[in-house]
N, C-alpha and C positions, 0 to 999 in steps of 0.2 A: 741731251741735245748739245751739239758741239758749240762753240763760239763761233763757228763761220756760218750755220745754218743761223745761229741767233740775230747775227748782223743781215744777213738777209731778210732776215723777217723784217725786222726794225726799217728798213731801205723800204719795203713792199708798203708798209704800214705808215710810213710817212708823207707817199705820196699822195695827191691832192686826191681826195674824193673817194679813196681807197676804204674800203667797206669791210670791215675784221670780219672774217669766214671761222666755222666752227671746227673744219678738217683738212687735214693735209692737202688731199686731193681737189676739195672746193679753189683751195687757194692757188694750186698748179693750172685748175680750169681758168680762176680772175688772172693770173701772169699772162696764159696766154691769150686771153682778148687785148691786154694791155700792152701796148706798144714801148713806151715809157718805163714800165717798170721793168720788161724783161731788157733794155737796153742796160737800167740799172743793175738788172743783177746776173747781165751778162759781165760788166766792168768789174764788179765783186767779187765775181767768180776767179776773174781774168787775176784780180790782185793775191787773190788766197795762193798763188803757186809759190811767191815767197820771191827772194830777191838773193843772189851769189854771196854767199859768206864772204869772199876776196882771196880766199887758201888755192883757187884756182893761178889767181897772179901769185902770190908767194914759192912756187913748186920753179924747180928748176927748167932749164931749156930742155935737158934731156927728157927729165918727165911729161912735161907737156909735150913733148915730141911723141910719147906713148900714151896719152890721151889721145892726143890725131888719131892715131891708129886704133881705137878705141871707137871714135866717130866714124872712123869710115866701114868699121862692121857694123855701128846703129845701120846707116845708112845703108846696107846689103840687107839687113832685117826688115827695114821698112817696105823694101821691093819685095822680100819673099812674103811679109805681109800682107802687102797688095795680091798677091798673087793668089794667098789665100781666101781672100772674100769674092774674087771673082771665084772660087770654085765652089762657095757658099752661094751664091748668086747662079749658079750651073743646076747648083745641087736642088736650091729650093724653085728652077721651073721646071725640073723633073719630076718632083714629088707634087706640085699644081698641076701637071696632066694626070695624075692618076685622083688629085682630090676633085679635078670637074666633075666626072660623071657622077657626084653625088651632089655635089651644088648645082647638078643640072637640074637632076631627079627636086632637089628639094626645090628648085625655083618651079617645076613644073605641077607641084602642089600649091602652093601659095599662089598660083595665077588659077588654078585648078586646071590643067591642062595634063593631071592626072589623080586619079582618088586612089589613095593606100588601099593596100589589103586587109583584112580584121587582125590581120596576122602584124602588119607591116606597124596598125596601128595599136597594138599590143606595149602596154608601160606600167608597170606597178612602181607606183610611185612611194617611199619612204613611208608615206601615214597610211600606208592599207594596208600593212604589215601585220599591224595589230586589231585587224575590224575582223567580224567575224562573218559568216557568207549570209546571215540574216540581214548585219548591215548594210554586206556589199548590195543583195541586194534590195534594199529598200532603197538606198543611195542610185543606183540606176534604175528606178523605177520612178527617183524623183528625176533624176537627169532625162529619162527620157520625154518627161510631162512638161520639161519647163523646153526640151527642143521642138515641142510639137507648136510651141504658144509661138515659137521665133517663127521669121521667114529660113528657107534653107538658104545661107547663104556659101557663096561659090569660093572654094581655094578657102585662102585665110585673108581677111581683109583688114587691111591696111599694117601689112607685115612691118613691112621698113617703116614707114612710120614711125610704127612704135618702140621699133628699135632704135631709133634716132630720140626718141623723145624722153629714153628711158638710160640714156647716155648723156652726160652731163657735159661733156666735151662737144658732140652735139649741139644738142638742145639748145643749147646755150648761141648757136648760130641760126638756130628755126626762129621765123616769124611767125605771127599766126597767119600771115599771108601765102605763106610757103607751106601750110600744112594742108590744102585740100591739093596741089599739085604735088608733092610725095604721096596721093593717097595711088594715086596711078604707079610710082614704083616698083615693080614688078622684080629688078634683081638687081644684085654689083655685084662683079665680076673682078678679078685681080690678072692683068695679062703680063708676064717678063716678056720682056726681050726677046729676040731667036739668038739660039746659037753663033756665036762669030761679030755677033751685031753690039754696038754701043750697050752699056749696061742700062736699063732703062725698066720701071713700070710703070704702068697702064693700069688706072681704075675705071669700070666702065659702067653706067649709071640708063638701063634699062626700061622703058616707059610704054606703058598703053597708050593708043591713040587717048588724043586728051583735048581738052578746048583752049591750052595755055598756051604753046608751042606744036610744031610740026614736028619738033624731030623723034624718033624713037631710041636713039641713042645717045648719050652724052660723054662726053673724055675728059676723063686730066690726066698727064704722061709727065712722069717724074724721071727725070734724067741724072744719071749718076757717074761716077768718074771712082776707081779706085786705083790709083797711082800717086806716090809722093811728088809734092811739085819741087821740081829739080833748084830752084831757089830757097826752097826752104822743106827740106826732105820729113825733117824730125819733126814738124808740126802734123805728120801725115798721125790719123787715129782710126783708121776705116773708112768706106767710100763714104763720097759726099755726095749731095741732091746738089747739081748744079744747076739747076733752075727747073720750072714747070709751065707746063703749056696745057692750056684750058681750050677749049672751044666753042664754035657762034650758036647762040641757040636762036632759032629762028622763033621768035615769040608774036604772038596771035594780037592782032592792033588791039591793043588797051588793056593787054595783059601781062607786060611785062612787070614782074614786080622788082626789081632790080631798079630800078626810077620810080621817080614822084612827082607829081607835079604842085608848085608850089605858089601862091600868088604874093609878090612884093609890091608895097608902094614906091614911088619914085617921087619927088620934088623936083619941077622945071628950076635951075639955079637963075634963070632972067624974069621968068614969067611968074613965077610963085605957083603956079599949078600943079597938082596931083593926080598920077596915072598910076593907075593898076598894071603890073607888068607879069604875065606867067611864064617863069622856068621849070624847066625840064633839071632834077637832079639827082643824085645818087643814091639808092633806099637801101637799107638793112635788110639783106636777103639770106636764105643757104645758096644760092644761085649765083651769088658774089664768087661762090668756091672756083666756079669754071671758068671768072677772068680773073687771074692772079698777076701782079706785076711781074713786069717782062725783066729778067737780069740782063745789062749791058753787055756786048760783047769783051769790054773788061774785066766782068767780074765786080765792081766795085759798086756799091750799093751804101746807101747814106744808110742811119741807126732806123729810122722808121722802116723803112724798104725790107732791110736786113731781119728786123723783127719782126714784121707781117708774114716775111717768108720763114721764117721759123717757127711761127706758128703753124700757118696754112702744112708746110712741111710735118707738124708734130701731129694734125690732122689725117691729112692725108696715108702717113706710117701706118696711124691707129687704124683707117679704115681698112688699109690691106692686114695687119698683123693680128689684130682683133675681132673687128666685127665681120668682117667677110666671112672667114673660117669660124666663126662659133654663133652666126646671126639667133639661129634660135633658142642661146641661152640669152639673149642680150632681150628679146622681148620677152622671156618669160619673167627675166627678173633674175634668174642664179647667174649670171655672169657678174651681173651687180654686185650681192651677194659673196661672189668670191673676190672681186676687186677690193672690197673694202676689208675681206679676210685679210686684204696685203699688210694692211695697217692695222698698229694694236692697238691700245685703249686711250695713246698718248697720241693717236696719231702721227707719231712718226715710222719711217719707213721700217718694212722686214727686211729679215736679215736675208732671204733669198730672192729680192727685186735686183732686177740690173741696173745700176744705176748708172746714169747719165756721162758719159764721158766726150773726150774730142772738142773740136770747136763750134760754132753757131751755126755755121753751114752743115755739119755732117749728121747722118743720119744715126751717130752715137754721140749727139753732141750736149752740149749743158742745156741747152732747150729745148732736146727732142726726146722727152722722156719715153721709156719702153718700160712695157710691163708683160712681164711669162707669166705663165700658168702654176 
């Protein structure tokens, strides 16, 4: 383990209330609920680039006259760089129209709005490799005694749920309040941009008629930018999330859980008397995820702001880059499984993870961790 990952940990581990985790990944999940720490070891990060030897001022006028010149091809790379993640960005909502019609197909299983074929449902899974056709079937002859004791039930119930609950980055934002209104989730959906149009995705969050809310749809729309900004070109490292917009859910009187109601005393300062006073205020929700703080039209965002949207942002990536496209390894369990393949025994990172680059805004930045397959 390096000395800059060491100092990290040390900065994590110092702050107040901070609870020592057993695994890499635990600890990525407690950064990002943590507002405070990731500020911390965004500044960390920000210090490990190191500071100009001075041999830049010792070089003559001429030389540095062929440094400029030096800079201003970074500066031609940066633009052709941009140019290339918009054609990344082209490329991957080409290759989303042809992956729907299978995320359609599977959403219309999971609502039961279609039953597979025996063919369709056909899987030899690893450990019937070696059973032999007496076991196989005695084994389906107990599977079928223990289906008939069940009710038949419809689709697969409570898919995303349990895909959520089985996800630790999740999870970790589920109330238990929030767990009978996910049981109605039906699908998410990943939508790009059209052609020609701002760069931009769309997660979209699918619901049965339900007794919580009226709506059947819900959005968050992740807005993206991939150009160097012309005052400061060489900071460019791939597009950035330049903010996200959530939407209203129209929730059913007395069931919003996104509030609480909460009773305070008051003391009269003339009278000496005590009133009971009830507020209305903010509750630990997953429901939180669809009002997200608004970025000014500056751009400038204090370190809390900053870090909530790096989180929500490191969120949001995972839902479109992971769970969407592999949902049903995520509730069986082998997506699990292979995520924690990423890490060895030491818990520290493999050597074929991407690791985290760019700045706090960008969707390759130090706090928006991405994980391949």
């Amino acid at each position: 383990m390096g000395s800059g990952v060491i100092a990290v940990a040390v900065i994590c581990l110092s702050m107040p209330g901070f609870v020592r985790l057993p695994s890499a990944r635990q600890l990525t999940v407690q950064m990002m609920q943590n507002p405070q720490i990731l500020a911390a070891l965004q500044e960390r990060l920000d210090g490990l680039v190191g500071s100009p030897s001075g041999y830049m001022e010792s070089l003559p006028k001429v030389v540095k006259r062929r440094v400029n010149a030096l800079k201003n091809l970074q500066v031609k790379c940066a633009h052709i760089e941009a140019k290339f993640y918009e054609e990344v960005h082209e490329l991957e909502r080409k290759y989303a129209a042809l992956y729907q019609p299978l995320f359609d197909k599977r959403s219309d299983i999971v609502k039961a709005a279609y039953e597979p074929t025996d063919e369709e449902c056909e899987w030899k899974a690893d450990d019937e490799e070696e059973l032999t056709e007496e076991m196989k079937e005695k084994a389906k002859v107990e599977e079928e005694k223990k289906d008939e004791e069940k009710e038949d039930p419809k689709g697969i119930p409570e898919f995303w749920l349990t895909v959520f609950k089985n996800v630790d980055l999740l999870s970790d934002m589920l109330q238990e309040h929030d767990e009978p209104i996910l049981k109605h989730l039906q699908d998410i959906k990943v939508k790009f941009s059209d052609q020609g149009q701002p760069m931009s995705f769309s997660l979209e969050f699918y619901f049965e008629p339900n007794e919580f809310f009226t709506n059947t749809l819900l959005t968050k729309t992740y807005k993206m930018r991939s150009e160097p900004d012309e005052s400061d070109p060489f900071s460019f490292d791939g597009p950035e999330i330049m903010g996200c917009t959530g939407c209203t859910i129209d929730w059913t009187k007395g069931k919003n859980v996104t509030l609480k109601t909460i009773k305070k005393k008051q003391k009269h300062k003339g009278r000496g008397t005590v009133r009971t006073v009830t507020k209305t205020v903010p509750n630990d929700s997953f429901f939180n995820f669809f009002t997200p703080p608004e970025v000014p039209e500056s751009g400038e965002l204090d370190e809390d702001s900053e870090a909530v949207l790096a989180a929500d942002f490191e969120i949001g990536h995972f839902i479109r880059e992971r769970i969407v496209p592999r949902a049903v390894l995520y509730f069986t369990g082998e997506a699990i499984e292979d995520d924690d393949d990423d890490y060895d025994e030491e818990g520290e990172e493999a050597d074929d993870e991407v690791r985290p680059r760019g700045r706090s805004l960008s969707v390759w930045s130090n706090l928006y961790m991405t994980w391949v397959c």
